[in-house]
C-alpha positions, 0 to 999 in steps of 0.5 A: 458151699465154703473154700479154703483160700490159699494165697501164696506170695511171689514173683513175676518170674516164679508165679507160673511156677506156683500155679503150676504146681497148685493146679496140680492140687485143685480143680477149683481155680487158680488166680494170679493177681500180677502188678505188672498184668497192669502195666503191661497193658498200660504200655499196649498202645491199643488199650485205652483208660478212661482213668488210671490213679498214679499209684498203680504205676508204682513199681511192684515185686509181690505177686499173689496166687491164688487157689481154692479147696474143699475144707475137707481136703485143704490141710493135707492139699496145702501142705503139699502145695507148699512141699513142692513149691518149696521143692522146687525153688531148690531145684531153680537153685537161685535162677529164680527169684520165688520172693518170700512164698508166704502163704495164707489162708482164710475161709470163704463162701463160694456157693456156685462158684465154679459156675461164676468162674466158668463164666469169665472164659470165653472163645479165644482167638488165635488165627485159625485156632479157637480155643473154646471152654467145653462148657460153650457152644461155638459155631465155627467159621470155614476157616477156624479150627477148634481146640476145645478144652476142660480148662479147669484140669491143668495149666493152658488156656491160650490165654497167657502170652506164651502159649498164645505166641506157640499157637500163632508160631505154629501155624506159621511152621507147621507143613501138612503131615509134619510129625509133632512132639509137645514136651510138658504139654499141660492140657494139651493146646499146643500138641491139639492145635498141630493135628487140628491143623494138619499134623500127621501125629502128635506125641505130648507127654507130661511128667504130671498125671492130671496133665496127662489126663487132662490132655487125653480129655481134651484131645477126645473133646477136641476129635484128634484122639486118633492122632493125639498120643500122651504119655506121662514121660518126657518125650526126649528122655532115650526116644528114637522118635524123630519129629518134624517140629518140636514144641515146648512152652515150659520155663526157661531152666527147664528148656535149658535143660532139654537142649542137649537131648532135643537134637536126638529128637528132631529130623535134620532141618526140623523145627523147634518152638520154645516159649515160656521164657522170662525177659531176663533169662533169653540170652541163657536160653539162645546160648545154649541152643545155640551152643547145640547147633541151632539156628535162630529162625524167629523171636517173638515177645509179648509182655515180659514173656519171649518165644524162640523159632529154631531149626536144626 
């Protein structure tokens, strides 16, 4: 079978952005092709190389996302993709560098490639957590827990770096019975991981439809439908609902935004895990929650990306 390839360019800063936005387009596939994915991993004292060229440490700005139609549907997908990509550097009003977003296309033949790209996810381990594709068979430990997950659906895999430091914040601020609101919840990781590990009810919510029915899948995969509750909203919009812990792995503009309304959402001495946050937009984070009334409990930082611990 043939794809249409669509490869936009753009930053660092704004390729979660991108693929974001293009996987609310696709179910084929989203790839980003990072520079700095190499460096980073150049500067892990755990990953050793047998051998690097010198010129792979020369510093990048492009970064390449990718992703895969059916040639039937790629005119009218692609151009809604650029619609909104475009859409929404306007609404970042210059906070976010989003490069040229030049975009290409070329055909491709793609006979069983949903099959090959299934196979490059594996289990991923995440302390008690385990995020397995639903396609496997995993046969748990004692101690493990299981988020199973249709990745192919929407943004949340577990293995980028920050829903990654969500999941393993979580499991350190998380008390048994906690009530738990996961704003912008994509397929549904964070939100599935607090009832797997003891939450009495887990409201997420989401202003993109497909991640909302990813993330009502999922939770049924995942066997906490019955304490797993999604919307397509946003969870602190006019809610009188009170939360134990509250979690948002978004961006940082988004989270800037939300800091005025998450004290109406969170109980006295409740606890807020934000992620999603680039290296040089940390300090606008923490001045705004902290100008809210905030208290820096944690911070946590993997790669260029950084996640923040509060209580109220």
């Amino acid at each position: 079978m043939k794809y249409i390839e669509l490869t936009v360019h753009t930053t660092s800063e704004a390729s979660e952005i991108v693929s974001d936005v293009m996987w609310e387009h696709t179910s084929y596939g989203v790839t980003v092709c990072d520079h700095n994915d190499i460096l980073a991993l150049q500067r892990d004292s755990t990953v050793f190389w047998d051998y690097m060229d010198e010129s792979v440490s020369e510093p990048k700005t492009d970064v390449l996302v990718k992703c895969y139609f059916l040639p039937a549907e790629a005119e009218k997908e692609i151009a809604a993709v650029m619609e909104e990509i475009r859409a929404r550097r306007e609404r970042c009003g210059g906070a976010i560098g989003f490069g040229t977003l030049e975009d290409t296309k070329r055909e491709i033949e793609g006979d069983d490639w949903i099959d090959v790209w299934k196979k490059h996810f594996r289990p991923i381990h995440i302390g008690r957590i385990v995020v397995v594709p639903e396609w496997l068979s995993y046969a748990k430990e004692a101690h493990e827990e299981i988020v199973s997950l249709d990745s192919s659906m929407a943004f949340g895999t577990g293995e980028h770096e920050t829903t990654r430091m969500c999941v393993e914040l979580l499991q350190n601020y998380l008390k048994e019975g906690d009530v738990v609101l996961d704003v912008g919840c994509g397929s549904g990781i964070l939100g599935i991981s607090a009832a797997k590990l003891g939450a009495k009810l887990c409201y997420l919510s989401d202003l993109d439809p497909i991640a909302v029915k990813s993330a009502q899948h999922n939770a049924v995969k995942s066997g906490v439908s019955e304490k797993v509750a999604v919307s397509q909203a946003n969870l602190l919009d006019g809610t009188e609902r009170k939360a134990d812990l509250i979690l948002a792995n978004i961006t940082a503009e988004v989270l800037a935004l939300l800091a005025p309304a998450v004290p109406n959402a969170l109980k006295e001495g409740g606890v807020l895990i934000l992620s999603g946050i680039i290296a040089s937009r940390l300090d606008f984070v923490k001045e705004r929650y902290a100008a809210h009334g905030f208290t820096l409990l944690e911070e946590k930082r993997e790669g260029e990306w950084h996640a923040l611990v509060y209580r109220k």
